[in-house]
ZAMARRO-552246 format. One record per residue (C-alpha): residue in one letter; x, y, z. Coordinates in steps of 0.2 Angstrom, whole numbers, plus 5000, padded with zeros to 4 digits. Layout:
! residues N
aXYZ
...
! end
This chain:
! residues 371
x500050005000
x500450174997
x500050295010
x500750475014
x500650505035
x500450705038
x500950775053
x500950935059
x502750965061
x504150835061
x504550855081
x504650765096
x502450765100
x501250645104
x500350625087
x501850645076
x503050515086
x501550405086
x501450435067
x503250425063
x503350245076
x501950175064
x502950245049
x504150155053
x503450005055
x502449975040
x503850035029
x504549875037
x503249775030
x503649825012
x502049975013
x502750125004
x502950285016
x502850445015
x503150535031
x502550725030
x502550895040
x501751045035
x502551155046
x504451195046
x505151095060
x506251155075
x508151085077
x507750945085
x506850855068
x505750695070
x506250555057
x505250395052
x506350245050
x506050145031
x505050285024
x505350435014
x505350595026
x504950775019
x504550945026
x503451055015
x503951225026
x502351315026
x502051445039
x500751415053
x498951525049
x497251465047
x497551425029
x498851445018
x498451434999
x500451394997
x500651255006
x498951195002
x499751194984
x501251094989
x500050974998
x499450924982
x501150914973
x501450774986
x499950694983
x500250694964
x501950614965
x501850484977
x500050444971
x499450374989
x497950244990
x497750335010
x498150495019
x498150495038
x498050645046
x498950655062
x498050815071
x496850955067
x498051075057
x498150925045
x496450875044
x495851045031
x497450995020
x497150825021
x495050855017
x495150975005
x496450894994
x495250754992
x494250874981
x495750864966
x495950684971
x494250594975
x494850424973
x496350454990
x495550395006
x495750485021
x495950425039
x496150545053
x496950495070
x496050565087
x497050575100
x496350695111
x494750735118
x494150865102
x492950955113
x494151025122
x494851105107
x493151135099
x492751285110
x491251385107
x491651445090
x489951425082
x490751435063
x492351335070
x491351195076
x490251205059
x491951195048
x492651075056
x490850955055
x491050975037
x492950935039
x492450785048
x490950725037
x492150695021
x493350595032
x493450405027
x493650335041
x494350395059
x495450285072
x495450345089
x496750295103
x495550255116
x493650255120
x493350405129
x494150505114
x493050415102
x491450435113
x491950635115
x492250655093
x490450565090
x489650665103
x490250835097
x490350835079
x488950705077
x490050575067
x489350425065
x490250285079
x490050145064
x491350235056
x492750275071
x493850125077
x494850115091
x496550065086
x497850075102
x499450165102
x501150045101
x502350055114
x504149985109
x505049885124
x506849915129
x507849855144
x508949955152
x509849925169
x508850005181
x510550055193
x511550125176
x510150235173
x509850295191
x512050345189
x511650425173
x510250545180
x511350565195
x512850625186
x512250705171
x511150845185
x512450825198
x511450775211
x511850715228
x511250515229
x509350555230
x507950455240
x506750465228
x506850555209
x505150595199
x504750595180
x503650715170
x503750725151
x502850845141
x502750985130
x502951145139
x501051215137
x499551265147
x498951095146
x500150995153
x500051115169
x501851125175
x501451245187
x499951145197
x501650985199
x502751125203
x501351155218
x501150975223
x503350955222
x503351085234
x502150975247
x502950815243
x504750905247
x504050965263
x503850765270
x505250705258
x506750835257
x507850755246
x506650695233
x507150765213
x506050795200
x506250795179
x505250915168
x505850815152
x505150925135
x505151085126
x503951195121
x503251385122
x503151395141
x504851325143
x505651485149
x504151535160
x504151385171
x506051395171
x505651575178
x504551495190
x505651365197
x507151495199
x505851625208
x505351465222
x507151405222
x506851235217
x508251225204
x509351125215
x507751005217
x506951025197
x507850995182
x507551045164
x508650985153
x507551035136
x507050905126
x507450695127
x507050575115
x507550435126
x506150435138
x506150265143
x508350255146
x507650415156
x506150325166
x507050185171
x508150295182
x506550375190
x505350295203
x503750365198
x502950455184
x502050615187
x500550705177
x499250835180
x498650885164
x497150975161
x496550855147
x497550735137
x496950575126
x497650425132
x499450495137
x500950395127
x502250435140
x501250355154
x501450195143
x503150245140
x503650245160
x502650085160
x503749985149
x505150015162
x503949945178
x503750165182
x501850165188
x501050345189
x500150485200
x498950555188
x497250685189
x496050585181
x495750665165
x495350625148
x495850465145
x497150435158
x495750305166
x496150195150
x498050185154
x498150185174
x497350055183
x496750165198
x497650065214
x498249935204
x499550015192
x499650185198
x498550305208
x497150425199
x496650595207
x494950655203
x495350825203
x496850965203
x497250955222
x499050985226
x498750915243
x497850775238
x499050735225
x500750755235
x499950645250
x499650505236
x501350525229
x502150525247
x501150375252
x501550275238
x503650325240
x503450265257
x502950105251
x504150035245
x503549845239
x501649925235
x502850045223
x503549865216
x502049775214
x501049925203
x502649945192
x502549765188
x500749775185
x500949945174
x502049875164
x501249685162
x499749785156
x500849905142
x501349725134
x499749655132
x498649805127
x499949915119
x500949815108
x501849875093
x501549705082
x499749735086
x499649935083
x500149905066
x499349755059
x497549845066
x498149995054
x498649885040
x496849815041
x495949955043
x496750015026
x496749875014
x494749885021
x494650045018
x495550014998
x494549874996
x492849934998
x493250054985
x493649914972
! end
C-alpha cells in the first residue's frame, strides 16, 4: 500500500512520534511511506525509520493557499491509496485535497478529547463538522476520545475504530540509569527521583506539579524531580522554578528522546494535565515497571489501573496529589507490585505488532471497499 502519514510538524509530539513509530513499521512490512510535516520543524527533527521523510515548510495560519498547493504536489507524485492525518492542522489539507483527488482515502487519527479543542466557536465547530463528514474513516486511541468525537461533531460511531497506540519495549539496567540521571544533574544520591514528560503548554499544567513537588518536598526533602520536554512555556516555568528556588530539586534539561533509558532511572511517573487522550508517555514509564500519579482526566482511566497500576486523582488538588505520591514512596513493595502490573498491562494491550497489523487492516478495508 501506498500511504502518505501527515503530521503537523516533524517534532518530538504525541501524534507525530506516534505517526512516525507506525511509519516506521509498516515501511517494514514492504507498505510504501511517505512521512510528512506541514510545518517547518524546530532543530530537534522527527524521522520515520523505512519511509521517505519530507517537510513541506509552510507557515502556521488558518490556511495557507501555498502550502495547500504543495499538499497536492505530494499527493500527485507519490500517488497514495490513504492519507492519515495526524491532528487538526492536517485534517483541512488532508480533506480538502480530496476534492482534486476523490479516489485518496482519508483516515484521521483522534488522540485527544476534540471538545476540548472545539470551543464555542459556532462557525469553527460548523467547519470542522464538514471537515469531519468527508473523512473516510477515523481511528481513535481509546474509548473516551471516540465517545467525545461522536458526541460533538455528530459522526457516526460505525465509522470510528479504536486502534491502540504501540509502545516499543527496551531494557535497560535500572541502577545504570539511576548513575546516569545522577551524574548528568549532579545530584547528591537521591531517595526518591520523579518523571514528567511533556510539552511545555497550558495543558500539561507544569505549574499545578510544581505546587504538589513543593508538598511532597516538605515530607520528603531529598526527593528530585524531571520536567523532560520543550515547548512555548519552557522559559516561563523555568522562571518559576528559579523564583521558588527549586532548581537544586527540578531539572529541565530541554528535550529527550530517550524517555524510557530516562524512566528507568526514575521511581514514579508524574501527570496533572488538564486534558490529554490516552497519554503515550504513561505507557512509556510503564514499559520500564514506572507506575504513575495521575488527575484523572481524559483518557488517563484507560492507561492507569486506579490502585492497581498507579494512583488516579479526581481532581487538581496539590494536597491530595502530594499525600498520594508520598504514600506510595513510602511504600516501597506496593511501589514494586504496581510497576509490575503497569507494565504487564503495556505488553498486552499496547503492543507494537498489534498497533500495526489493526492499521494495516483497517486500510486494505478501507481500499477494498472502493474496488
Amino acid at each position: 500500500m501506498r500511504i502518505i502519514q501527515l503530521v503537523t510538524s516533524r517534532q518530538y509530539r504525541g501524534a507525530e512520534v506516534f505517526a512516525a513509530e507506525l511509519s516506521s513499521q509498516l515501511g517494514l512490512k514492504g507498505h510504501e511511506i511517505t512521512f510528512v510535516g506541514l510545518y517547518t520543524p524546530n532543530e530537534n527533527i522527527l524521522t520515520a525509520a523505512n519511509s521517505y521523510n519530507i517537510d513541506l515548510n509552510g507557515k502556521r495560519s488558518s490556511f495557507s493557499i501555498r502550502l495547500f498547493m504543495r499538499v497536492l504536489k505530494l499527493i500527485k507524485k507519490q500517488k497514495p491509496e490513504i492519507i492519515q492525518a495526524n491532528g487538526s492542522d492536517t485534517l483541512k489539507y488532508a480533506v480538502i485535497s480530496k476534492f482534486f483527488f476523490p479516489r485518496v482515502k482519508i483516515v484521521y487519527r483522534n488522540i485527544s478529547i476534540v471538545s476540548s479543542w472545539a470551543g464555542k466557536n459556532y462557525l469553527k465547530k460548523k467547519v470542522n463538522t464538514f471537515l469531519f463528514s468527508k473523512v473516510d474513516r477515523i481511528t481513535s486511541v481509546g474509548e473516551k476520545a471516540a465517545a467525545d468525537l461522536v458526541i460533538t461533531y455528530k459522526y457516526p460511531p460505525l465509522a470510528i475504530k479504536v486502534i491502540s497506540r504501540g509502545v516499543p519495549s527496551y531494557t535497560f539496567d535500572r541502577q545504570l540509569c539511576r548513575d546516569k540521571i545522577v551524574g548528568e544533574f549532579s545530584i547528591e544520591q537521591p531517595e526518591f527521583i520523579l518523571l514528567h514528560v511533556g510539552n511545555f503548554s497550558a495543558e500539561k499544567n507544569h505549574r499545578f506539579l510544581i505546587t504538589c513537588f513543593e508538598e511532597i518536598i516538605k515530607e520528603l526533602p531529598s526527593a528530585k524531580m524531571l520536567f523532560l520536554g520543550e515547548g512555548d512555556l519552557y522559559g516561563e516555568i523555568k522562571k518559576v522554578v528559579e523564583a521558588k528556588n527549586l532548581s537544586l530539586s527540578i531539572f529541565m534539561p530541554g528535550l529527550k528522546t530517550n524517555i524510557q533509558e530516562y524512566a528507568a532511572g526514575c521511581d514514579l511517573f508524574l501527570l496533572g494535565s488538564i486534558i490529554e487522550g490516552v497519554p503515550g508517555v504513561v505507557m512509556e514509564a510503564a514499559m520500564q515497571k514506572i507506575p504513575t500519579v495521575a488527575v484523572n482526566v481524559g483518557g488517563i482511566g484507560e492507561v492507569v489501573l486506579n490502585g492497581h497500576s498507579g494512583v488516579l486523582i479526581n481532581k487538581h488538588h496539590p494536597k491530595e496529589f502530594s499525600d498520594a505520591v508520598c504514600s506510595l514512596l513510602k511504600q516501597p513493595v506496593v511501589l514494586k507490585q504496581m510497576g509490575t502490573v503497569a507494565q504487564q498491562f503495556v505488553k498486552q494491550q499496547y503492543s507494537v505488532k498489534s498497533c500495526t497489523e489493526n492499521f494495516e487492516k483497517l486500510y486494505a478495508e478501507i481500499i477494498s471497499n472502493e474496488n
